[in-house]
ZAVO-349995 format. One line per field, with one value per residue: residue number from 1; x, y, z of N, C-alpha, C in turn. Coordinates in nm, 2 decimals. Atoms other than C-alpha are relative to their C-alpha. Example, Ala and Ser with C-alpha at 12.3 -4.5 7.8 and 13.67 -1.06 7.14 Angstrom:
% ZAVO-349995
nr	(1	2)
nc1	(0.09	-0.09)
nc2	(-0.12	-0.11)
nc3	(0.00	0.00)
cac1	(1.23	1.37)
cac2	(-0.45	-0.11)
cac3	(0.78	0.71)
cc1	(0.09	-0.08)
cc2	(0.12	0.11)
cc3	(0.00	0.08)
END
This chain:
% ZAVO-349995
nr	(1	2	3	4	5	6	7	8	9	10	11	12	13	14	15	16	17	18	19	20	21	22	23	24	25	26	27)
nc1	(0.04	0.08	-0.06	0.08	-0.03	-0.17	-0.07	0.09	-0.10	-0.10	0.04	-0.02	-0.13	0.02	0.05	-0.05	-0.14	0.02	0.01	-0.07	-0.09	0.06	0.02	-0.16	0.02	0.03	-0.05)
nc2	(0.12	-0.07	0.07	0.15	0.04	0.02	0.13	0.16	0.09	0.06	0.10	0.16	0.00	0.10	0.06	0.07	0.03	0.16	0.13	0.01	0.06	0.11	0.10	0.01	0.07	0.14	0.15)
nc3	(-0.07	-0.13	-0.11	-0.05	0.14	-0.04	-0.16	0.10	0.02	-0.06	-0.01	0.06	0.01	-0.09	-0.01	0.12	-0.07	-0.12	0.03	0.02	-0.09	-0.06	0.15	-0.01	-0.15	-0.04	0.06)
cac1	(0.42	0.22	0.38	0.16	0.24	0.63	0.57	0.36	0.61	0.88	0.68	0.59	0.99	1.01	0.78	0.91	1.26	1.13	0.95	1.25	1.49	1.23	1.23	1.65	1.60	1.39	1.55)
cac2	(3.01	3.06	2.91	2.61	2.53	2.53	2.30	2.09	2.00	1.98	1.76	1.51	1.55	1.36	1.17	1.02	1.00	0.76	0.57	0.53	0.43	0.20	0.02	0.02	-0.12	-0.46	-0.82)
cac3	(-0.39	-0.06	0.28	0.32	-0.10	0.07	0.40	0.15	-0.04	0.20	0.34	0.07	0.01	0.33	0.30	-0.05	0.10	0.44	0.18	-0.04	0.23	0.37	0.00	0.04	0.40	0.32	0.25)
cc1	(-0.03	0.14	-0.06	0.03	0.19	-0.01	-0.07	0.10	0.11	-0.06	-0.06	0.15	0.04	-0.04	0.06	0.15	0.00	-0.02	0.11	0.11	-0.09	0.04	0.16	-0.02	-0.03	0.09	-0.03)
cc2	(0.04	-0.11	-0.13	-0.05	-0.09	-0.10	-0.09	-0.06	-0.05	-0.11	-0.16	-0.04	-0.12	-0.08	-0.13	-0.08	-0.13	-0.05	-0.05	-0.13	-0.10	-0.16	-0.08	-0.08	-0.17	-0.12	-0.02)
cc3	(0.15	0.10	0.01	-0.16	0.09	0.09	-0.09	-0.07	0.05	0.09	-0.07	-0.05	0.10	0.01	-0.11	0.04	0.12	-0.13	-0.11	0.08	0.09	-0.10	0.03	0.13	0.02	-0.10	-0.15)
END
């Protein structure tokens, strides 16, 4: 797995996670 394979997913990781706890967040 290259370097940019690795920040890519730790970045949709993140990404998945905000939008998660956004979901958990509204009324």
């Amino acid at each position: 797995m290259s370097d940019w394979d690795r920040f890519a997913a730790d970045e949709y990781e993140l990404l998945v996670a905000e939008e998660s706890g956004n979901d958990q967040n509204d009324p």
